[in-house]
DOKE-304720 format. One record per residue (C-alpha): residue number from 1; y, z, x negated. Coordinates in nm, 4 decimals. Layout:
[site NUM, [Y, Z, X]]
...
This chain:
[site 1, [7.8252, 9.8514, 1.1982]]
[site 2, [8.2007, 9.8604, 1.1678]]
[site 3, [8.1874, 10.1225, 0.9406]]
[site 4, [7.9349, 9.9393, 0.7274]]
[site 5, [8.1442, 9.5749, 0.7379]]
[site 6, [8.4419, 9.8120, 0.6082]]
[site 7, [8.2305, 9.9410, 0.3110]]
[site 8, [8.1277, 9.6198, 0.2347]]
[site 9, [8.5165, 9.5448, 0.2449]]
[site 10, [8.6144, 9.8053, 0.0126]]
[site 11, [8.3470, 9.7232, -0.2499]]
[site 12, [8.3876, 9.3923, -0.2854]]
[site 13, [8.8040, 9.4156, -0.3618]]
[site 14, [8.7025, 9.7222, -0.6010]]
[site 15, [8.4816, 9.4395, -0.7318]]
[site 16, [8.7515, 9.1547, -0.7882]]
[site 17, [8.9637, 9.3854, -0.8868]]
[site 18, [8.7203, 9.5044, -1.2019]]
[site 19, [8.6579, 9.1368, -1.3005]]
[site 20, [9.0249, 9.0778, -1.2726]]
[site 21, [9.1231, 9.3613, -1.4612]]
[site 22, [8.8006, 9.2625, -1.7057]]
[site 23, [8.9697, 8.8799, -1.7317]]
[site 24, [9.3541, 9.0241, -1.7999]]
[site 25, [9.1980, 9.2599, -2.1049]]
[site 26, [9.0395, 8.9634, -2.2710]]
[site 27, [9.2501, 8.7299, -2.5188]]
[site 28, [9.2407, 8.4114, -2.6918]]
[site 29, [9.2737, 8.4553, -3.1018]]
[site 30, [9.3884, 8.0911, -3.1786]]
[site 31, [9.3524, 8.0027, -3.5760]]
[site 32, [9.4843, 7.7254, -3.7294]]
[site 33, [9.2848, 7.6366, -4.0701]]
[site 34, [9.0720, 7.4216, -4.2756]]
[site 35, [8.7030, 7.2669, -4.2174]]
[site 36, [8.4523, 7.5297, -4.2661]]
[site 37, [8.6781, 7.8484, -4.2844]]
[site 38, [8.5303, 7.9177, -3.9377]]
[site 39, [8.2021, 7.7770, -3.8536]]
[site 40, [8.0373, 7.8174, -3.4969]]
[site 41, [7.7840, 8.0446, -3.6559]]
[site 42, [8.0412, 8.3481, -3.7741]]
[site 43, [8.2615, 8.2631, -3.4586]]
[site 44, [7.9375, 8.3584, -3.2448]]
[site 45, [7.8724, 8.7090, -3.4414]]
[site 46, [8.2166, 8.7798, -3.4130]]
[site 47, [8.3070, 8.6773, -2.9695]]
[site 48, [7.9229, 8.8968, -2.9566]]
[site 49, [8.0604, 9.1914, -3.1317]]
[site 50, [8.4010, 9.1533, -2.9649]]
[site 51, [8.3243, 9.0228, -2.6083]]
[site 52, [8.6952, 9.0441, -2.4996]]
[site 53, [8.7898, 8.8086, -2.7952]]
[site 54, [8.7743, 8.4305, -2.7247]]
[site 55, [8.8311, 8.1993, -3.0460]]
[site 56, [9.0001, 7.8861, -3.0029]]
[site 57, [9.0156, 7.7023, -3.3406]]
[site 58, [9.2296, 7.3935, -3.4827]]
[site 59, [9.1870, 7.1936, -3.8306]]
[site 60, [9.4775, 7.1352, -4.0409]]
[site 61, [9.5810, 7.1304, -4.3692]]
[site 62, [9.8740, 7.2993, -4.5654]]
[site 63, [10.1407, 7.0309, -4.4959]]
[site 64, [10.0353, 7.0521, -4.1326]]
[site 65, [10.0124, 7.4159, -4.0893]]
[site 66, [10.4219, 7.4520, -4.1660]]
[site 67, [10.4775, 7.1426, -3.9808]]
[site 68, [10.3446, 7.2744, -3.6551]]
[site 69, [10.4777, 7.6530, -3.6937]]
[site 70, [10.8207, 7.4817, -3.7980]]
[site 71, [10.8229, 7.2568, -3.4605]]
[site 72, [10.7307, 7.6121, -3.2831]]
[site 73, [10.9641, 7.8604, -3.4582]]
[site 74, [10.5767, 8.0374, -3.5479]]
[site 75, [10.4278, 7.9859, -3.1988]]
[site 76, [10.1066, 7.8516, -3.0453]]
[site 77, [9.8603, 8.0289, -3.2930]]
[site 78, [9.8072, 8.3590, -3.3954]]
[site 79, [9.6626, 8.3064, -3.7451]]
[site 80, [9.7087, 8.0787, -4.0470]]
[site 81, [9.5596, 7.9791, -4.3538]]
[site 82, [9.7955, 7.8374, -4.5559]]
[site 83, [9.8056, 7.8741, -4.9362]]
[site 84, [9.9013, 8.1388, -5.1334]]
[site 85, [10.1890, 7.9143, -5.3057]]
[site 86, [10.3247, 7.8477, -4.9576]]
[site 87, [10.3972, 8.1276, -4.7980]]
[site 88, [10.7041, 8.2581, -4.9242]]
[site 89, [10.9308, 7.9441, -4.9631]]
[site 90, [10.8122, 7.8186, -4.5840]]
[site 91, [10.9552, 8.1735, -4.4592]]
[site 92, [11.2411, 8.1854, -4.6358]]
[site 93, [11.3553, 7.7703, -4.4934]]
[site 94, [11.1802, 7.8520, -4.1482]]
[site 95, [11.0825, 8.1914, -4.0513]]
[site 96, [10.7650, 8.1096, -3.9408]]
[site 97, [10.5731, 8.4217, -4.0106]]
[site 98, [10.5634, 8.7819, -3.9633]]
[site 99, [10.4305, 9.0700, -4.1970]]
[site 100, [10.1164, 9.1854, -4.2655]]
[site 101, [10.0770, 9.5065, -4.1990]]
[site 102, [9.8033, 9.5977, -4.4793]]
[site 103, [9.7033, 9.9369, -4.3206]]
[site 104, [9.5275, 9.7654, -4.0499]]
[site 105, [9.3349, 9.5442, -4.3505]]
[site 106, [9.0340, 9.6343, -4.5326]]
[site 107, [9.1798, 9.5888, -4.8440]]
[site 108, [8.9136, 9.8258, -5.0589]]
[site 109, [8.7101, 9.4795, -5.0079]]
[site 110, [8.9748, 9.2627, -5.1616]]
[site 111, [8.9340, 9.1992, -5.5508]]
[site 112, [9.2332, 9.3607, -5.6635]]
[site 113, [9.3414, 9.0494, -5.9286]]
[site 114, [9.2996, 8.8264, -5.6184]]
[site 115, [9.4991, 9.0672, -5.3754]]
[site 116, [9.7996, 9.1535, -5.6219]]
[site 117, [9.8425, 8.8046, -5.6830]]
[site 118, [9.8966, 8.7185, -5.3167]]
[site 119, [10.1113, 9.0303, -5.2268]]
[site 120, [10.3407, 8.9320, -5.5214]]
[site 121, [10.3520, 8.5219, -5.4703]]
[site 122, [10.3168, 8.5328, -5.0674]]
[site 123, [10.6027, 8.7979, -5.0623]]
[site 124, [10.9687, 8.7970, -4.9529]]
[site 125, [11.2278, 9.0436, -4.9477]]
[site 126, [11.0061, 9.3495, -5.0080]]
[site 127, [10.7553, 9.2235, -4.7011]]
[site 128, [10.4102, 9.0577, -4.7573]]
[site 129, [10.3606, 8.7833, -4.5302]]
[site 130, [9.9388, 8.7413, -4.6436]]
[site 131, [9.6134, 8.8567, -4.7776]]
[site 132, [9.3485, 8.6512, -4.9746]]
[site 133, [9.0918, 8.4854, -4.7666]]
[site 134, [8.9154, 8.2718, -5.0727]]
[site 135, [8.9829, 8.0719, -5.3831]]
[site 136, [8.8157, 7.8393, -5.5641]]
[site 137, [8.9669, 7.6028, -5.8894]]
[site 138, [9.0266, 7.2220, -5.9512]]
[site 139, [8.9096, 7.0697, -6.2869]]
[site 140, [8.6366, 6.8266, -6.4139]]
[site 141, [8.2888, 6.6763, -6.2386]]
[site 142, [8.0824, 6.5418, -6.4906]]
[site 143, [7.7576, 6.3932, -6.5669]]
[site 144, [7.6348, 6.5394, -6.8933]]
[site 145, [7.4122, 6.2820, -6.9737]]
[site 146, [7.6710, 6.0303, -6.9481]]
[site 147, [7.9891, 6.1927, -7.0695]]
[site 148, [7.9204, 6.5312, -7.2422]]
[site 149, [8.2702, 6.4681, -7.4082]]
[site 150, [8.4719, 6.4953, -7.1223]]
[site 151, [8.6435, 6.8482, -7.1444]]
[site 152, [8.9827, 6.8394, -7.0658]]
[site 153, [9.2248, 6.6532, -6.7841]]
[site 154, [9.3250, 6.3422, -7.0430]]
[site 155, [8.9554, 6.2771, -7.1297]]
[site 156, [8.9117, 6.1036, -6.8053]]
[site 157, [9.1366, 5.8570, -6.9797]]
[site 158, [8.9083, 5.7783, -7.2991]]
[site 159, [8.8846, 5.4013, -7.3161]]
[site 160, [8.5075, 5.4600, -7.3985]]
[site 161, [8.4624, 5.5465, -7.0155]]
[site 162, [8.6629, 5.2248, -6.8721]]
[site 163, [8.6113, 5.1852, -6.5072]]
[site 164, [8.4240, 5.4645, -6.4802]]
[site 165, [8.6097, 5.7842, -6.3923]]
[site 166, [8.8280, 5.9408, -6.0848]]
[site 167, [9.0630, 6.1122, -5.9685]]
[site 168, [9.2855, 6.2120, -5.6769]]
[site 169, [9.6625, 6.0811, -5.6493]]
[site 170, [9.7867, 6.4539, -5.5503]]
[site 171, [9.9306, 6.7386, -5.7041]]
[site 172, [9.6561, 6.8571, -5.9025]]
[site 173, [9.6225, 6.5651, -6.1273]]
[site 174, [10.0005, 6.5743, -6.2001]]
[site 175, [9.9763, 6.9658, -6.3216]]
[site 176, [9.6560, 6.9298, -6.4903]]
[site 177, [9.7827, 6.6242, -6.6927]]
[site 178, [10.1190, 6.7959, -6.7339]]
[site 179, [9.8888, 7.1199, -6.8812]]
[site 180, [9.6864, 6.9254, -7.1479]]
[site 181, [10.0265, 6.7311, -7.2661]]
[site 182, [10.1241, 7.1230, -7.3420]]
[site 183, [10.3366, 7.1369, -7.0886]]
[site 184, [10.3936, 7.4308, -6.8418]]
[site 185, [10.4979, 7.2257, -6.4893]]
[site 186, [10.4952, 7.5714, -6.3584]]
[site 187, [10.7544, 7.7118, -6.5455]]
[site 188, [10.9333, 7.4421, -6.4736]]
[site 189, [10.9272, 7.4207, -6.1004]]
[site 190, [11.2380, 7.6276, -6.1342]]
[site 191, [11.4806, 7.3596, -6.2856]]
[site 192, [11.4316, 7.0610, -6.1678]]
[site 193, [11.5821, 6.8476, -6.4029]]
[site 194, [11.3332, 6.9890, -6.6387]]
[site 195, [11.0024, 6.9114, -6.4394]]
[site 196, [11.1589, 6.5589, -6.3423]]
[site 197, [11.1192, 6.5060, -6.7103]]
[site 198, [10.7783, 6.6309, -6.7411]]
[site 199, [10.6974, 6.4156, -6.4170]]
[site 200, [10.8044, 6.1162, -6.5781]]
[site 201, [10.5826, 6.1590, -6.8945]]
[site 202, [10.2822, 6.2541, -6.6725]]
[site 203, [10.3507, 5.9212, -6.4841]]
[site 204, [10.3464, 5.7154, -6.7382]]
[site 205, [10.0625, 5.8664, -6.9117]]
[site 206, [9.8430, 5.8429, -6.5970]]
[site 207, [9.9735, 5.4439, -6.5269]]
[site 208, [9.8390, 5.3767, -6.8643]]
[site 209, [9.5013, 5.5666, -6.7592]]
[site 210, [9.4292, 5.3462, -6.4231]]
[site 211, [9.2220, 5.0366, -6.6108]]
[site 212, [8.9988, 5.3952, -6.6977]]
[site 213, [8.9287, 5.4913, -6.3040]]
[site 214, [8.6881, 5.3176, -6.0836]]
[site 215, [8.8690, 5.4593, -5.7360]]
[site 216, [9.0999, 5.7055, -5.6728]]
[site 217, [8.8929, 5.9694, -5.4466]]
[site 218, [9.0388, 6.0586, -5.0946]]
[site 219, [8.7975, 6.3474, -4.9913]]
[site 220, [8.4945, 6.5632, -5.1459]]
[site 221, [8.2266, 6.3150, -4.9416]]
[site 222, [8.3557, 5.9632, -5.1557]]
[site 223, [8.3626, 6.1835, -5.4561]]
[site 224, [8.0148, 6.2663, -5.4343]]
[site 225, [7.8990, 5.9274, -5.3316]]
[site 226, [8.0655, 5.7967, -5.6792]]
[site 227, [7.9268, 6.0238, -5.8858]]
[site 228, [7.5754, 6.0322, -5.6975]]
[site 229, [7.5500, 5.6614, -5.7352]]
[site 230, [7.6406, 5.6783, -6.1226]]
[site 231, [7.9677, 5.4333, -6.0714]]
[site 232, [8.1208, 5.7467, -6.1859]]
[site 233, [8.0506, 5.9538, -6.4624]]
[site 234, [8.3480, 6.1974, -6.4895]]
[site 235, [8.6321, 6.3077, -6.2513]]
[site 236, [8.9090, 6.5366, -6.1430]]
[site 237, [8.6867, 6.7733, -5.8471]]
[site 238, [8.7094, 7.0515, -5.6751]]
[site 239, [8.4969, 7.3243, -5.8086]]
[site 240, [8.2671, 7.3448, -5.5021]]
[site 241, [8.2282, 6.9777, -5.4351]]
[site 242, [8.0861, 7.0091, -5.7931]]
[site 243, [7.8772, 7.2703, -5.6663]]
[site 244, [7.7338, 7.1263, -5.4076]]
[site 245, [7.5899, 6.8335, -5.6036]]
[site 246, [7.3918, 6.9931, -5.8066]]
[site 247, [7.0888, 7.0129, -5.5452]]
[site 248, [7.0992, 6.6819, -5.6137]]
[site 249, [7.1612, 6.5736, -5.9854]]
[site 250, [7.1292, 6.9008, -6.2307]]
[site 251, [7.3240, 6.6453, -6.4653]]
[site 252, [7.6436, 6.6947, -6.2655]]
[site 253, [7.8506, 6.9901, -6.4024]]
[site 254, [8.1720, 7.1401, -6.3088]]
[site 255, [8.3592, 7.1613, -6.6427]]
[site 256, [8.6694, 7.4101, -6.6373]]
[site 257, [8.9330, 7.1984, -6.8594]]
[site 258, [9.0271, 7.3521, -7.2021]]
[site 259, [9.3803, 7.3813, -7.1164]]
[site 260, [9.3270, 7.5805, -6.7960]]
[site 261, [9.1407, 7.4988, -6.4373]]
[site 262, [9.3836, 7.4921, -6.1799]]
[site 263, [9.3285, 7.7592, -5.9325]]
[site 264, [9.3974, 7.8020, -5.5699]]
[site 265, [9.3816, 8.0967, -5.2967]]
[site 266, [9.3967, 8.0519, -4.9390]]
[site 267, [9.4704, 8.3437, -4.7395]]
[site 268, [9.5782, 8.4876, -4.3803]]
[site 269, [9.8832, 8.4840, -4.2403]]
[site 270, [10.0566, 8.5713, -3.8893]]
[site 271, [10.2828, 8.3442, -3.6677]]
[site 272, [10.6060, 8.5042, -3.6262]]
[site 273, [10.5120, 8.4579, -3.2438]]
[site 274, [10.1577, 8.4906, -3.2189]]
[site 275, [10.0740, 8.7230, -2.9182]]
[site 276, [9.6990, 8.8557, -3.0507]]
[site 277, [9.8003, 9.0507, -3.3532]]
[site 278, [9.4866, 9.2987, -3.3223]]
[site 279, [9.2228, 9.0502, -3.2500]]
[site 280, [9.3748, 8.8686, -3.5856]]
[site 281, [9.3128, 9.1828, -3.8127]]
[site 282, [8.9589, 9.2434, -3.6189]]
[site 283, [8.9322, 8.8367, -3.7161]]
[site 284, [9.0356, 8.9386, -4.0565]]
[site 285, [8.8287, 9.2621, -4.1456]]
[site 286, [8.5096, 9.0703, -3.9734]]
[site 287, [8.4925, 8.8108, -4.2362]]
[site 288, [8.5472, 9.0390, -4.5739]]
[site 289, [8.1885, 9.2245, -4.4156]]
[site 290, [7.9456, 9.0978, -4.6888]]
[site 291, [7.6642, 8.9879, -4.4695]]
[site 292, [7.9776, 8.7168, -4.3151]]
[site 293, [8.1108, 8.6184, -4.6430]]
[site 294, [7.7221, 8.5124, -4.7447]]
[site 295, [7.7726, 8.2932, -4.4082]]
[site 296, [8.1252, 8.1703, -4.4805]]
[site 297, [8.0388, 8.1291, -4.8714]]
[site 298, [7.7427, 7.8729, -4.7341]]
[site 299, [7.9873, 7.6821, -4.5226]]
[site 300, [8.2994, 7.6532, -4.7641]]
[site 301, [8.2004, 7.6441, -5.0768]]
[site 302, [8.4188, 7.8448, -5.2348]]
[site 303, [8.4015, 8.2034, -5.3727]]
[site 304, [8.5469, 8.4556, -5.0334]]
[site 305, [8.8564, 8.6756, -5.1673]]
[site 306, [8.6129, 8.9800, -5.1966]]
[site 307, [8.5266, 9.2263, -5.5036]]
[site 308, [8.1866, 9.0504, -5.6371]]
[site 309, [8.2600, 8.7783, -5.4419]]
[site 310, [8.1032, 8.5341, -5.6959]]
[site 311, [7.7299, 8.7377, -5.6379]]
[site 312, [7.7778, 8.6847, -5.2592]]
[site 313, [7.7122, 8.2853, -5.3167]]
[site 314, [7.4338, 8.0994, -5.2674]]
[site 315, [7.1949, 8.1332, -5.5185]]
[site 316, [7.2192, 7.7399, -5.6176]]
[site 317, [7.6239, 7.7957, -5.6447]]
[site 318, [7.5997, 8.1441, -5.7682]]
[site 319, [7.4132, 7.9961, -6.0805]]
[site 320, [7.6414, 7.7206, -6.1226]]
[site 321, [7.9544, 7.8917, -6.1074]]
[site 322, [7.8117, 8.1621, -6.3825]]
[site 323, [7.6989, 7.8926, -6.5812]]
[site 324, [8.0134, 7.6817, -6.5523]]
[site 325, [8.2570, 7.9880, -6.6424]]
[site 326, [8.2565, 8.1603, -6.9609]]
[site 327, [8.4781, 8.4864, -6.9575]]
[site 328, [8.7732, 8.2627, -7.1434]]
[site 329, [8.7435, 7.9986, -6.8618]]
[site 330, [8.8186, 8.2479, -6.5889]]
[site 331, [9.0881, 8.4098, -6.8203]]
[site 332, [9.2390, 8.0709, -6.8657]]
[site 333, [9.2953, 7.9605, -6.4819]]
[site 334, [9.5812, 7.8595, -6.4132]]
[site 335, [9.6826, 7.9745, -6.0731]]
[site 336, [9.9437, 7.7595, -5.8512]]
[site 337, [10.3042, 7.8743, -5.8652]]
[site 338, [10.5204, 7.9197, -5.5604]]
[site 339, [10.6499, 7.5552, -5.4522]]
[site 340, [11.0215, 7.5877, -5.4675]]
[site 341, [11.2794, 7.3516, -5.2882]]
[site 342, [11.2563, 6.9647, -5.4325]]
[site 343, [10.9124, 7.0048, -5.5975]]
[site 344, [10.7169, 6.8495, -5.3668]]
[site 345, [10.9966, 6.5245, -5.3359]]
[site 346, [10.9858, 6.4935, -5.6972]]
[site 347, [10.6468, 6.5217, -5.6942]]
[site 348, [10.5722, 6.2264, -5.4316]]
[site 349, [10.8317, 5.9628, -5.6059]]
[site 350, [10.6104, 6.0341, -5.9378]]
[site 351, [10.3127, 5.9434, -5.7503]]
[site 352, [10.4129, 5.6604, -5.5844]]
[site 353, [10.5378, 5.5329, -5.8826]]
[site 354, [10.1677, 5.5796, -6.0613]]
[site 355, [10.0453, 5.3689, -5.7089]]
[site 356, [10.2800, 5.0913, -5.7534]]
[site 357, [10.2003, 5.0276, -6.1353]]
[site 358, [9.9458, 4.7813, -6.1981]]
């Protein structure tokens, strides 16, 4: 009996001690990104395939994202998804981030135009701090029935469509207007003096524009509801809220503007004190697979940072991005520069001076 009570003994510690050992392998991959970038469904595949992975996820936004790895000196998460344009300036002011080591990414997945355009703009000091996770462009929503003119950033200001157009008070309207003026804001971002000048000429030619627009949009779900409801029949969009709508009007297009659709990349990035490196990259690989970029395509959007990511759509967005993007149009994005140091403060007094004017 004793000898049985001691067995019994023995095995049960060897047990605690396996499901303690079991809980001390398994670790938390924290991410900090935007709505949709990881939906319950892909975070399910992924904590099934790796069981000693937990996800823990938070929503932010770009401003956010530096704001809380700032506070943190690049603790409390283990991956970002800031963009592209971000990167390099936040780790040169903060040191937030550390490098990505691209031997432990799939990068033979990456489209190379997409990839060599974050390792150069997301880079610092001969280290690249990120890899592509998706892109997508900003440029023109419009009902083709109602205004098949509308083709570049300024048309939204034709007096023939008083009252009846939109746009968002943020940086893409600035740029975009600042592009079909002939203006390179870009270029610009560099001297300061130079792009307060262009500022000041966008600002005034967007306070004369405001009799034009029915609202000024705050997200993709008032957009829609303006242009489903007809109150609205052209407006600065993102590409994939243009997308999305045309389940339910074929009449709304996306139009890429004739002097250049603004394009974005988001991407992946590591805290500088993130403690689950490995699960990140596993994290990372997972969603370039193509059967999980058909799942993440669904839930963003947007067009994953893949080769052939465009075919990977869904069929309804597939068909409207080909449609919406002749060879010239993709040729002609024009893809965010690196923010430098006083942009963005220039940037807000221009736009707070368009939401003053009356």
């Amino acid at each position: 009996m004793f000898i049985r009570r001691v067995s019994e003994l023995v095995m049960a510690t060897l047990a605690a001690t396996t499901i303690s050992v079991a809980g001390a392998q398994a670790e938390k991959l924290r991410i900090l990104t935007w709505g949709g970038y990881a939906p319950d469904e892909v975070i399910s595949l992924f904590e099934k395939e790796y069981p000693d992975i937990e996800v823990e996820v938070t929503l932010s936004n770009n401003e956010e994202m530096i704001a809380k790895l700032r506070a943190t000196g690049g603790s409390g998460f283990d991956l970002v998804q800031p963009g592209f344009n971000r990167v390099a300036a936040a780790q040169a002011e903060y040191n937030i981030y550390k490098p990505i080591d691209l031997s432990k990414v799939n990068v033979d997945a990456l489209d190379p135009m997409l990839l060599d355009k974050v390792k150069a703009d997301a880079a610092l000091k001969g280290e690249v701090y990120s890899v592509p996770f998706d892109w997508g462009t900003s440029g023109l929503m419009v009902d083709k029935t109602k205004a098949a003119e509308v083709r570049d950033w300024l048309d939204l200001c034709d007096p023939k469509f008083k009252g009846r157009t939109s746009m968002r008070l943020k940086r893409t309207i600035l740029v975009g207007t600042a592009f079909a003026l002939g203006k390179d804001p870009f270029a610009a971002y560099s001297d300061l003096d130079a792009y307060r000048k262009i500022l000041d000429e966008v600002a005034d030619k967007l306070i004369a524009c405001k009799p034009n627009l029915k609202a000024y949009w705050q997200g993709g779900d008032d957009l829609s509801a303006l242009m489903l409801s007809g109150e609205v029949v052209a407006a600065e969009t993102w590409d994939s809220t243009a997308f999305k709508l045309v389940t339910h009007n074929p009449n709304i297009v996306y139009v890429p503007p004739k002097s250049g659709a603004l394009g974005w990349i988001d991407t992946f990035s590591l805290p500088r004190k993130g403690k689950a490196d490995e699960a990140a990259y596993k994290w990372i690989n997972f969603v370039y697979r193509p059967d999980i970029v058909k799942k993440l395509s669904a839930s963003t959007g947007s067009i994953i940072a893949v080769k052939d990511g465009i075919d990977l759509l869904p069929d309804n967005v597939r068909a409207s991005v080909k449609g919406s993007f002749a060879k010239q149009d993709l040729a002609n994005i024009r893809f965010a520069a690196p923010i430098q140091p006083g942009v963005e403060d220039l940037e807000g007094k221009a736009l707070e001076r368009i939401k003053a004017a009356n």
